[in-house]
Every structure is written in C-alpha cells, then in structure tokens.
Backbone as CSV, one residue per row, in Angstrom:
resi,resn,N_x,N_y,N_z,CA_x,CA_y,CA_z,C_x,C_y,C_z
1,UNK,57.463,-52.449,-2.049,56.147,-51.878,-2.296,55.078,-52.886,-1.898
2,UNK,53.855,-52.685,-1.086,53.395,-53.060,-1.225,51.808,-53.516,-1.741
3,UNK,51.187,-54.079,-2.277,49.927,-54.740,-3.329,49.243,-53.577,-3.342
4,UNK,48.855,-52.541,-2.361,47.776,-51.293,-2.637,49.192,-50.290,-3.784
5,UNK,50.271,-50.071,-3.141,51.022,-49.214,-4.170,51.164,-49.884,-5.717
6,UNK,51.540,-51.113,-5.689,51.529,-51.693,-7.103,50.261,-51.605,-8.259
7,UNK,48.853,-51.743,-6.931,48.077,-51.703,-8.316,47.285,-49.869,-8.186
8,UNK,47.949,-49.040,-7.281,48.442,-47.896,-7.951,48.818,-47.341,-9.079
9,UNK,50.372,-48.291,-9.180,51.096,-47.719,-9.811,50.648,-48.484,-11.517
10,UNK,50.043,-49.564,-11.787,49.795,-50.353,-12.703,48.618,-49.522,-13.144
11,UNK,47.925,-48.912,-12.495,46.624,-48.598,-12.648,47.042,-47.102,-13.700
12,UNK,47.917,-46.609,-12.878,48.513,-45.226,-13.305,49.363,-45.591,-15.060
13,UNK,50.279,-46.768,-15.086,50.137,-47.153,-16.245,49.010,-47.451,-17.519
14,UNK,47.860,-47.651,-16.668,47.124,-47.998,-18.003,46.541,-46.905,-18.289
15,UNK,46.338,-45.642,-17.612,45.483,-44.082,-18.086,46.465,-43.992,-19.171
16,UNK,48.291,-43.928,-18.866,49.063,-43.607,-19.516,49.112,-44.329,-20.844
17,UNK,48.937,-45.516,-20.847,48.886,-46.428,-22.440,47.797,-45.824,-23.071
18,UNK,46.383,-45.142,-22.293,45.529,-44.860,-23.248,46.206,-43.550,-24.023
19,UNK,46.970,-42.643,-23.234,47.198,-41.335,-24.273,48.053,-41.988,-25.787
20,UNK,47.853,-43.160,-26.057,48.670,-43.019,-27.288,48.023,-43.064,-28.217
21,UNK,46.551,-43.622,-28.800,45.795,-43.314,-29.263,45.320,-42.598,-29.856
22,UNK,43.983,-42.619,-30.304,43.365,-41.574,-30.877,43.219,-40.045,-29.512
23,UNK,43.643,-40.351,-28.376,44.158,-38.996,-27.615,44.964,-38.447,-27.979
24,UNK,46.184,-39.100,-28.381,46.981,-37.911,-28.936,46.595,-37.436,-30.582
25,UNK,45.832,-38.414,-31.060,45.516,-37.986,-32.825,45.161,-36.649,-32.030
26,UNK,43.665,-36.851,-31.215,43.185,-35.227,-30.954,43.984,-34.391,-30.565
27,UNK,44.474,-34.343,-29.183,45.721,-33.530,-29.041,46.614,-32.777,-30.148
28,UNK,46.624,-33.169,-31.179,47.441,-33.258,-32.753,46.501,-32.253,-32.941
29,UNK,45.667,-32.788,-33.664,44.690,-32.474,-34.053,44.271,-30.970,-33.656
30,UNK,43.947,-30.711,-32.890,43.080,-29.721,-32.023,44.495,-28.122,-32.139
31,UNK,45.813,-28.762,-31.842,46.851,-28.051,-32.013,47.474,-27.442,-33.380
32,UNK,47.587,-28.709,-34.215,47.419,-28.106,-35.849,46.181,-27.056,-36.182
33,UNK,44.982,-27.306,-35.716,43.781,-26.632,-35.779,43.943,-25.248,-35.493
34,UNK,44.360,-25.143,-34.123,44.627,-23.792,-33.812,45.884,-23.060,-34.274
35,UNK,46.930,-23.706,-34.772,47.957,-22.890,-35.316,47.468,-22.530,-36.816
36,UNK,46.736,-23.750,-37.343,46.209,-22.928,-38.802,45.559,-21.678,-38.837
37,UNK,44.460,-21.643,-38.369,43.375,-20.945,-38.757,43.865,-19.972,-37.321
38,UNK,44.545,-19.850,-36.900,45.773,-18.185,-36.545,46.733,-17.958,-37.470
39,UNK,47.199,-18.437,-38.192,48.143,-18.251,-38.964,46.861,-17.893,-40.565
40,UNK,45.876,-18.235,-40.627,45.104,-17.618,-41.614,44.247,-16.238,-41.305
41,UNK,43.811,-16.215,-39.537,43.858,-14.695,-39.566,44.922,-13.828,-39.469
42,UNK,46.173,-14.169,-39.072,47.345,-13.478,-39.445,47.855,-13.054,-40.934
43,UNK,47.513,-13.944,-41.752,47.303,-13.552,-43.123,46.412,-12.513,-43.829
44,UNK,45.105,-12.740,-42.884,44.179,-11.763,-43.482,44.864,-10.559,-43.002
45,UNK,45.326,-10.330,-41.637,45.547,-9.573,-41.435,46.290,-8.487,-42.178
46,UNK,47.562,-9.342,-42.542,48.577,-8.633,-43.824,48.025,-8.704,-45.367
47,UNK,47.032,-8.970,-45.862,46.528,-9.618,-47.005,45.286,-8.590,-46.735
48,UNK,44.793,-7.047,-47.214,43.491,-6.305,-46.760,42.385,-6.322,-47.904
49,UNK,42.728,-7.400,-48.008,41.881,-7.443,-49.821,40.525,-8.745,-49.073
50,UNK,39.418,-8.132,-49.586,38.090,-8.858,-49.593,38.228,-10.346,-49.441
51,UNK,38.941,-11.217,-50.950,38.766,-12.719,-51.220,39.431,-13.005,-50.446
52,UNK,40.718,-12.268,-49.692,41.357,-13.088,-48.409,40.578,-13.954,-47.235
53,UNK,39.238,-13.200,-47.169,38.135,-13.322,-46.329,37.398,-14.869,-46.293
54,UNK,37.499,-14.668,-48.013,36.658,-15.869,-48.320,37.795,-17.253,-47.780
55,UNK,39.022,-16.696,-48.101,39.836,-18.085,-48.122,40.325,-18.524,-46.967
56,UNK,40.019,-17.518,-45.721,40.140,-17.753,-44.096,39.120,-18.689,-44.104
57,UNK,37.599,-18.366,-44.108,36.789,-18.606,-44.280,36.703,-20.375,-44.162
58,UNK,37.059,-20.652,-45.615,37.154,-22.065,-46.379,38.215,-22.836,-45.489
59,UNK,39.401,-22.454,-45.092,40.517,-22.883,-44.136,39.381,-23.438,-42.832
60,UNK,38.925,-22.520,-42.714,38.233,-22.403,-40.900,37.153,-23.995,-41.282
61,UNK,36.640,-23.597,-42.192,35.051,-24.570,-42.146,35.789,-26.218,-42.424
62,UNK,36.952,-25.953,-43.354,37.761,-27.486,-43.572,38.315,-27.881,-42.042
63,UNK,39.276,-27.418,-41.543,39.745,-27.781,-39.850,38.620,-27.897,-39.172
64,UNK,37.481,-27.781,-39.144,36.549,-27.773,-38.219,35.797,-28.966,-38.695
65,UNK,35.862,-29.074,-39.925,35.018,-30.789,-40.455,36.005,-31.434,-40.173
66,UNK,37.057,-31.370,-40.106,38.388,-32.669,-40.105,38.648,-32.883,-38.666
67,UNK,38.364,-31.601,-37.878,38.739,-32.433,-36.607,37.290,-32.887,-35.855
68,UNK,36.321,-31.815,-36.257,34.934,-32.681,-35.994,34.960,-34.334,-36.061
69,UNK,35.098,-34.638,-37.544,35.183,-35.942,-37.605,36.153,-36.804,-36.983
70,UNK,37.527,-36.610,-36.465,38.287,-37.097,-35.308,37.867,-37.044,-34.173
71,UNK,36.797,-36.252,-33.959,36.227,-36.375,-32.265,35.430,-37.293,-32.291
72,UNK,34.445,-37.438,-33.074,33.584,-38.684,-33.515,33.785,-39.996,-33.929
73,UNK,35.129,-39.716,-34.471,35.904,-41.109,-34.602,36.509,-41.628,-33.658
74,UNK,36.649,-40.789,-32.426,37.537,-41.695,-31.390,36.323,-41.620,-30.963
75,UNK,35.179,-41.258,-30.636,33.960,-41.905,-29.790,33.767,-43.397,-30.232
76,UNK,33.556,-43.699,-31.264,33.468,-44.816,-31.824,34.298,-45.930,-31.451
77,UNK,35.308,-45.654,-31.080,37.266,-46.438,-30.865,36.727,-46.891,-29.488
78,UNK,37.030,-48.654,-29.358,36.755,-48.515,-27.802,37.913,-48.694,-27.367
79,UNK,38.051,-48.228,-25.959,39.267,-47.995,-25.313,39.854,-49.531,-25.329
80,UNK,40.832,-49.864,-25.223,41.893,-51.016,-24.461,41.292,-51.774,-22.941
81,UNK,40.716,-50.579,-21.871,40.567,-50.994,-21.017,38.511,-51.114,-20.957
82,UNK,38.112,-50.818,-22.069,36.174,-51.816,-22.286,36.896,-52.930,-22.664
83,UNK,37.811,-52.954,-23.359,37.905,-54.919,-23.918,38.512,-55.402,-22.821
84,UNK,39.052,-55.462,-22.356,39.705,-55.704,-20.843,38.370,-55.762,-19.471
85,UNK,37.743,-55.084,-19.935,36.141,-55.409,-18.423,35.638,-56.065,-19.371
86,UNK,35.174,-55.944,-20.359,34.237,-57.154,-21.177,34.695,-58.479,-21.188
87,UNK,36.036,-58.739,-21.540,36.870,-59.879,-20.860,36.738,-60.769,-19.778
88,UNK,36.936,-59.716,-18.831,36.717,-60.130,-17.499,35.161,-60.313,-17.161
89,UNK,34.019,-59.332,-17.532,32.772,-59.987,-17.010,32.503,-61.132,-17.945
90,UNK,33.038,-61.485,-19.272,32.631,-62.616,-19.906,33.227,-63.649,-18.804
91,UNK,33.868,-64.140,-18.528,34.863,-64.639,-17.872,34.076,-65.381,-16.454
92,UNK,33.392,-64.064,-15.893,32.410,-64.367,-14.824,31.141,-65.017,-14.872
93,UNK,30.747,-64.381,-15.874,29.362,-64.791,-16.177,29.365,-66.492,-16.535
C-alpha cells in the first residue's frame, strides 16, 4: 500500500472510533424512542378508554425530554479528533 491509501485507510478508522460514543448512545436512544412510544400507540390502540390517552401522552413528552437532553449532551462532548487538532495547532503555534 501505498502513503495516500494508508492515510485513507487510518482516516477511515478514525470516523469509525467516533461511532462508539455518544453516536451510538443516540443511535440507542432515538431507536428505544421509537419502539416505545409505537408500542404506546399500539396500546392505545387495544386499550379504547380516554386515560389511555393521557398515559401515551406522558410516555411521548418523557422520551422526548430524555432524548432531547442526549442530543444536547453530545453537542457539548468534544469529539476525540478537536483534541487531536487542538494538540496539533498547540504544538505549532
């Protein structure tokens, strides 16, 4: 191989180290999200009573603050590869 394929292929490693992260929390996240709150209108569905409504409802507004706040929390998270350029321009400077 040569030096253009290697830092290809190194390069292609480090996108990949980032999915372990708070990418996959979201990924998680976002997937639990949507199997709940289908599986709570599937309930209402079989469940034709009023307070069922309310308790979809309460399901929906909780998954939506919990993963809200995981999207905002990995904004905050700096990646592996900002400390890695901050590194390096300290380095220069």
């Amino acid at each position: 191989m040569n030096s253009t394929s290697d830092n290809a292929f190194v390069s292609l490693l480090d996108r990949v180290k980032d999915d372990t992260g708070y990418g996959m929390l979201m990924f998680y996240a976002f997937a639990a999200a949507v199997l709940l709150i289908s599986g709570s209108i599937a309930a209402l569905a079989f469940v034709t009573e009023w307070w069922m409504l309310a308790a979809v409802v309460a399901v929906h507004m909780t998954i939506t603050a919990v993963v809200t706040y995981i999207v905002f929390h990995a904004f905050d998270v700096p990646s592996p590869a900002d400390a890695e350029d901050a590194a390096r321009g300290a380095a220069t400077a």
